[in-house]
C-alpha positions as CSV (number, residue, x, y, z in Angstrom):
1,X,0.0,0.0,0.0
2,X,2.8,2.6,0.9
3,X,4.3,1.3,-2.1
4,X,1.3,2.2,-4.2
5,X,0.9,5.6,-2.5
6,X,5.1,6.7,-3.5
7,X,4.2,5.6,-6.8
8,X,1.4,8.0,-7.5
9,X,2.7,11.2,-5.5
10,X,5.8,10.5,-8.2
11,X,3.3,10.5,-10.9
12,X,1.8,13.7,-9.7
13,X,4.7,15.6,-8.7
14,X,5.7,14.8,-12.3
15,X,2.7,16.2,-13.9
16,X,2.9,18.9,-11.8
17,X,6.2,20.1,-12.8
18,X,4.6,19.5,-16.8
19,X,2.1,21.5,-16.0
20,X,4.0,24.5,-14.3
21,X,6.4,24.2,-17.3
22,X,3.4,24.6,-19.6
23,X,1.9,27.8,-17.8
24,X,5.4,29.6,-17.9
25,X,5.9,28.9,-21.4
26,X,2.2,30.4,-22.3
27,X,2.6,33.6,-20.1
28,X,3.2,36.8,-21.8
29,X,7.4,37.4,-22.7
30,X,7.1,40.9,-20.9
31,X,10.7,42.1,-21.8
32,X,10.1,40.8,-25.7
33,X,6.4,43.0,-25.7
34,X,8.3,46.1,-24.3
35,X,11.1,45.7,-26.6
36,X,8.7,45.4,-29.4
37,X,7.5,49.0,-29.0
38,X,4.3,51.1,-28.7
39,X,0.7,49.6,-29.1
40,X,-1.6,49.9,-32.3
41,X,-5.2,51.3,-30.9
42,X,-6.8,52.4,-34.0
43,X,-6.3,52.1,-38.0
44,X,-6.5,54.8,-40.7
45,X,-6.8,54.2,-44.1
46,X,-6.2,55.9,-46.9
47,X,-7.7,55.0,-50.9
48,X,-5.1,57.2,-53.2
49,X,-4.8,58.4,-56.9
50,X,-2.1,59.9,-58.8
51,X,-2.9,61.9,-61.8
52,X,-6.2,60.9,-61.2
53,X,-5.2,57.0,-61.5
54,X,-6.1,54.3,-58.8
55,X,-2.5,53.5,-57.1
56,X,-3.5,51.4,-53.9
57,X,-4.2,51.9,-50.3
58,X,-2.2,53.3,-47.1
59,X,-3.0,51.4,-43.7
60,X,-1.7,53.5,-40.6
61,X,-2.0,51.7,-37.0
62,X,-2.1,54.6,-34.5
63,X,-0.3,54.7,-31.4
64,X,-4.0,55.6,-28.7
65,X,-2.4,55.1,-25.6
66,X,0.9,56.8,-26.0
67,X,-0.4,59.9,-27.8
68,X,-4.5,59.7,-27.3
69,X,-4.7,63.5,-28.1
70,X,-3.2,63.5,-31.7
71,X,-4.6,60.4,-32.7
72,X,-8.1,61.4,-31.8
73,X,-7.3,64.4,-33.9
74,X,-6.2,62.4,-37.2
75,X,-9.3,59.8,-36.8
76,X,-11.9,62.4,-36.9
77,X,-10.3,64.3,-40.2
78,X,-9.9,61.2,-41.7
79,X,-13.9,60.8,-41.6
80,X,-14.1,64.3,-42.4
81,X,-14.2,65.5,-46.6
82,X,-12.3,68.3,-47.5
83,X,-12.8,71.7,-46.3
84,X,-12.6,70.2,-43.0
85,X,-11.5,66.9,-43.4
86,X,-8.9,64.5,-45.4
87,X,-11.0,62.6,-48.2
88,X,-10.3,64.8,-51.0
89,X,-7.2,66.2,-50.1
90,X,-3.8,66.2,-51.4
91,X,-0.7,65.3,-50.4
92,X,1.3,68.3,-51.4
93,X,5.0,68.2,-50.5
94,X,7.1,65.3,-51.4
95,X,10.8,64.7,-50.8
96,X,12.5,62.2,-52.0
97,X,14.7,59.8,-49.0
98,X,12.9,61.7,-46.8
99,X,9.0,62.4,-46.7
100,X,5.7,62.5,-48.0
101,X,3.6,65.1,-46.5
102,X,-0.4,66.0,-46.9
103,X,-3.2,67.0,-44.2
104,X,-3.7,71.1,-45.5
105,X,-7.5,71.0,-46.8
106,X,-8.2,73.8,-46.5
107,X,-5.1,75.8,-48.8
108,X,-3.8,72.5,-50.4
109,X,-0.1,74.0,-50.3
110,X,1.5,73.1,-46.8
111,X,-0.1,76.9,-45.3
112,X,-3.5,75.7,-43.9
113,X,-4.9,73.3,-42.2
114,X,-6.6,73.1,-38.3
115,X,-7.0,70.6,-36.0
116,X,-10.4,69.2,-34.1
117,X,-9.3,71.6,-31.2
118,X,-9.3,74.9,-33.1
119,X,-6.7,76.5,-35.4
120,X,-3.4,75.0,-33.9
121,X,-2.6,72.5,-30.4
122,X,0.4,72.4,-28.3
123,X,2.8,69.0,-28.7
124,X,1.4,66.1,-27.5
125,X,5.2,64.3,-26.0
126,X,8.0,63.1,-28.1
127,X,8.2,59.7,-26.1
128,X,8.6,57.8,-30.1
129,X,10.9,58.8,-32.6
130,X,11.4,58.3,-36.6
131,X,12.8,54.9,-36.6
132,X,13.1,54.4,-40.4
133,X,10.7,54.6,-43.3
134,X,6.8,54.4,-42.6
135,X,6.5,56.5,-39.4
136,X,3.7,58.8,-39.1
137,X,4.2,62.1,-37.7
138,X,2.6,65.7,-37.2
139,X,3.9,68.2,-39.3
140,X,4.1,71.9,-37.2
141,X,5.5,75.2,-38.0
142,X,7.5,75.7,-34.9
143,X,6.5,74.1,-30.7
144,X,2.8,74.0,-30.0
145,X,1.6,74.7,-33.5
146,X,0.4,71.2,-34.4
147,X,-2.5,71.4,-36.6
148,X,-4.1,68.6,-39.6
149,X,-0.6,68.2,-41.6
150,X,1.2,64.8,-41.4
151,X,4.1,63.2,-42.8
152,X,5.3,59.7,-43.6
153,X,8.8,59.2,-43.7
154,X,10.9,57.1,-46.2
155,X,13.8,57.2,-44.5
156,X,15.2,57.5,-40.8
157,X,14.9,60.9,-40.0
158,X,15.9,61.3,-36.6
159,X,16.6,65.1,-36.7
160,X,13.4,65.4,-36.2
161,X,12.8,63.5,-33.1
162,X,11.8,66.1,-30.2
163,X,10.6,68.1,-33.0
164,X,7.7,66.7,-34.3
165,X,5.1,64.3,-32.3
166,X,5.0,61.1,-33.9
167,X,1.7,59.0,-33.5
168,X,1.3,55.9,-36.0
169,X,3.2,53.9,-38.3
170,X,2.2,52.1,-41.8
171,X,1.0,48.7,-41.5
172,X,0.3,48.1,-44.5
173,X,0.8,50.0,-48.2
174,X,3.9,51.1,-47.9
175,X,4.5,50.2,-51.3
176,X,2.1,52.8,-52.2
177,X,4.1,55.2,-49.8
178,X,7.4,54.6,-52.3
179,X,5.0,54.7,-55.4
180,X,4.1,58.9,-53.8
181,X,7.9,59.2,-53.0
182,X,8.9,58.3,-56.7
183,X,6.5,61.2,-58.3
184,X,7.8,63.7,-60.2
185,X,7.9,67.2,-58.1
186,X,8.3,70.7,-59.4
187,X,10.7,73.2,-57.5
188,X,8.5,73.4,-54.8
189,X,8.4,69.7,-54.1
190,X,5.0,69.5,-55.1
191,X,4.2,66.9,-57.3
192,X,3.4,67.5,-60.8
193,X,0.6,65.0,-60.8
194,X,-2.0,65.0,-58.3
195,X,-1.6,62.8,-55.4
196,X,-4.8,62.9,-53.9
197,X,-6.3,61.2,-50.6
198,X,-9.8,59.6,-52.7
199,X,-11.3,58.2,-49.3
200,X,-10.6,57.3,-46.4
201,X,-12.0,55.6,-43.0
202,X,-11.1,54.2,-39.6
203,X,-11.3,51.5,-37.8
204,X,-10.6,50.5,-34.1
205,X,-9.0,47.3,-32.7
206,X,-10.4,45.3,-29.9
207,X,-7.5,44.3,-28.7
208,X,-4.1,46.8,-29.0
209,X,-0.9,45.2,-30.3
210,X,2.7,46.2,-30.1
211,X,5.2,46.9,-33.2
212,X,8.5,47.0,-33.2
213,X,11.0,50.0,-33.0
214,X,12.1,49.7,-37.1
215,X,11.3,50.9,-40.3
216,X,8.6,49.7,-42.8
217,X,9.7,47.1,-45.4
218,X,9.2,48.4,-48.9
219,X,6.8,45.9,-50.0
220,X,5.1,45.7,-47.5
């Protein structure tokens, strides 16, 4: 009987330690999910044209917990048509191995713009930075003057950081980011053919999830 007893508190001691093994592997890698960066709240996307042509959709995961006061400001212009919104606007700067910029409805040529909190709004934090191509940031004229204009980078622009709030990054489209980048610009940097925002939309994720610290892959 003792015999018999030993034998099963071996068995469950064993499947104990199976099961204990099991639990830790399954629990969240805390360290890897901080590593990975900030979390993806919300999506915007964006249905573009150049010269009036069909070339693809922008999908832009926005960063709601880290910087909830600029990204509530891009979601509600992006269901917004021009004057007041984005669907119908342009993007109207473009630099090559640098950015792509757009968000001025209301002048179309990098002076206008305003923001769901009046005219202008101060800096939100700089806690991200531009990490490489794809990164989504607000374009300002100076501290505190945030507004509607936005810029994707297409390269690593880390001048900027401290500078300029940044608040999403592409998830998907980036391809159609390069296609902008590629356009033919006058001496202005504006391009010669109309890139133009057709529509646009948002939608919000039920459960947030991390991306990493790096930049976009081109085809992605």
């Amino acid at each position: 009987m003792l015999h018999f007893v030993r034998r099963n508190m071996r068995v469950l001691l064993g499947v104990g330690a199976i099961v204990a093994c099991v639990v830790f592997l399954l629990l969240p890698n805390h360290e890897t999910e901080a590593a990975k960066g900030p979390k993806v709240t919300d999506k915007v996307w964006f249905d573009i044209t150049i010269g009036g042509e069909d070339a693809g959709r922008i999908e832009i995961g926005l960063f709601g917990k880290t910087v909830p006061k600029t990204v509530k400001n891009f979601i509600q212009l992006a269901q917004k048509t021009k004057p007041d919104g984005y669907k119908g606007s342009v993007f109207h700067r473009v630099i090559g191995n640098f950015m792509i910029q757009g968000g001025d409805f209301t002048r179309g040529d990098g002076t206008g713009g305003k923001s769901i909190y009046g005219d202008r709004f101060e800096d939100e934090n700089f806690k991200l930075h531009h990490y490489g191509q794809g990164w989504l940031s607000m374009a300002n004229a100076g501290k505190n003057t945030n507004g509607s204009q936005f810029f994707i980078t297409v390269a690593k622009t880390e001048w900027l950081d401290g500078k300029h709030v940044v608040f999403g990054k592409v998830l998907k489209g980036m391809s159609v980011v390069k296609k902008i980048e590629k356009t033919k610009t006058d001496g202005r940097d504006r391009p010669e053919k109309e890139v133009k925002i057709k529509d646009a939309g948002h939608e919000k994720f039920d459960t947030p999830f991390s991306v990493e610290k790096e930049k976009v892959d081109d085809n992605n």
